[in-house]
C-alpha positions in Angstrom: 122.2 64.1 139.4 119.2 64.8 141.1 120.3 67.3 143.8 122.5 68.8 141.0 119.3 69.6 138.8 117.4 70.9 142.2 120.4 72.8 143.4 120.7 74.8 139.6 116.9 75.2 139.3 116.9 77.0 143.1 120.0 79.0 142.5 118.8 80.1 138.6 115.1 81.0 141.2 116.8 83.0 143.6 120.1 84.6 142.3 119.9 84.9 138.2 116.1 85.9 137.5 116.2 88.5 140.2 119.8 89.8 139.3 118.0 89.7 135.2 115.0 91.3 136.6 117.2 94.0 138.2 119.1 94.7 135.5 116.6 94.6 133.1 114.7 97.3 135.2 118.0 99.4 135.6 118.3 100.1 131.8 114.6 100.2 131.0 113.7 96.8 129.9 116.2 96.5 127.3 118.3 93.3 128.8 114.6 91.8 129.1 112.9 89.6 126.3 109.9 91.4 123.8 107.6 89.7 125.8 108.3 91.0 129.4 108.7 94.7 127.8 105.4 94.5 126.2 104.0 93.1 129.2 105.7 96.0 131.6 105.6 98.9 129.5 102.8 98.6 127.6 99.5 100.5 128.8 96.4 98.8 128.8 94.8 101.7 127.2 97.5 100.6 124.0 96.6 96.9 124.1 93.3 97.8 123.8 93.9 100.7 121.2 96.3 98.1 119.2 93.1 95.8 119.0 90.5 98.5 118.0 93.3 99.8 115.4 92.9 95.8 114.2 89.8 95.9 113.9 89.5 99.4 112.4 92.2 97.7 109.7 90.2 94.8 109.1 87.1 97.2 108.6 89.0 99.3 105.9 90.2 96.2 104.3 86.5 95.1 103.6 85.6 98.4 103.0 88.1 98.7 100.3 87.7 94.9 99.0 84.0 96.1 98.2 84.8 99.2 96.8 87.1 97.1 94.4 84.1 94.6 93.2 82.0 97.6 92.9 84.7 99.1 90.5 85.3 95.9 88.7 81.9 95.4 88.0 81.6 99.1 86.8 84.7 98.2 84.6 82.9 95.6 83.2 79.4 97.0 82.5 81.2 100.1 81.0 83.7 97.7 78.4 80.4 96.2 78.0 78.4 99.1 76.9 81.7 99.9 74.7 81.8 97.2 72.9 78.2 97.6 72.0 79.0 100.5 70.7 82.0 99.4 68.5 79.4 96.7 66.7 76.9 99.7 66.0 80.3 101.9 64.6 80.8 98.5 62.7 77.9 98.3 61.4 77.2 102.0 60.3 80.4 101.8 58.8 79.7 98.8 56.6 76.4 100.8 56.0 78.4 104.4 54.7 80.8 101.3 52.5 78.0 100.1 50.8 76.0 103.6 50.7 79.3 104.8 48.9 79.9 101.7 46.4 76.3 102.5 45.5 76.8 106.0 44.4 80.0 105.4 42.9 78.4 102.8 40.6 75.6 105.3 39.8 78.0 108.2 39.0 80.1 105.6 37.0 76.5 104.8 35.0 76.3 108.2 34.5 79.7 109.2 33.2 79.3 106.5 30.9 76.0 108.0 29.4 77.6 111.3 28.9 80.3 110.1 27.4 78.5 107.7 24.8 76.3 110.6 24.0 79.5 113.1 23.7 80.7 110.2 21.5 77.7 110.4 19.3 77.8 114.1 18.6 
């Protein structure tokens, strides 16, 4: 069992990985695992681009998670502001209500002394 093992082992060493190697090479890596491709056709200019594009991602992700706090917080200032305003439209409102009854009760007062005097003539 033991030579067996050794035997397979130096034959997979010497005939298959070479022959894979080979024929990976012969149609341009695509027979060979992502890992060797990456490693053989991959510039090192691109490994180092892909990891400045990283970082230039994680930079724009902040960027943008800031610029999201900064708008919700505008968004909340601004409903707060509104709302202020809708108790002050509230409140006027109740005002011009009350305003109103108030003169409707003094032209009612006065109707009614015009027409008890018409009544008397």
């Amino acid at each position: 069992d033991f030579w067996v093992h050794n035997i397979m082992r130096l034959f997979t060493a010497i005939v298959i990985i070479p022959a894979w190697f080979t024929l990976g090479l012969i149609s341009l890596g695509w027979l060979w695992p992502p890992q060797l491709r990456q490693f053989f056709w991959t510039a090192p200019v691109t490994k180092y681009a892909e990891a400045s594009e990283e970082e230039l991602r994680k930079t724009q992700v902040m960027l943008l998670d800031k610029e999201v706090k900064a708008l919700s917080e505008d968004i909340t200032h601004e409903l707060t502001i509104d709302r202020i305003e809708v108790l002050q439209m509230k409140s006027s409102i109740a005002d011009r209500r009350a305003e109103i009854a108030n003169e409707m009760r003094h032209i009612k007062h006065i109707m009614n002394m015009l027409f008890d005097q018409q009544a008397q003539h």
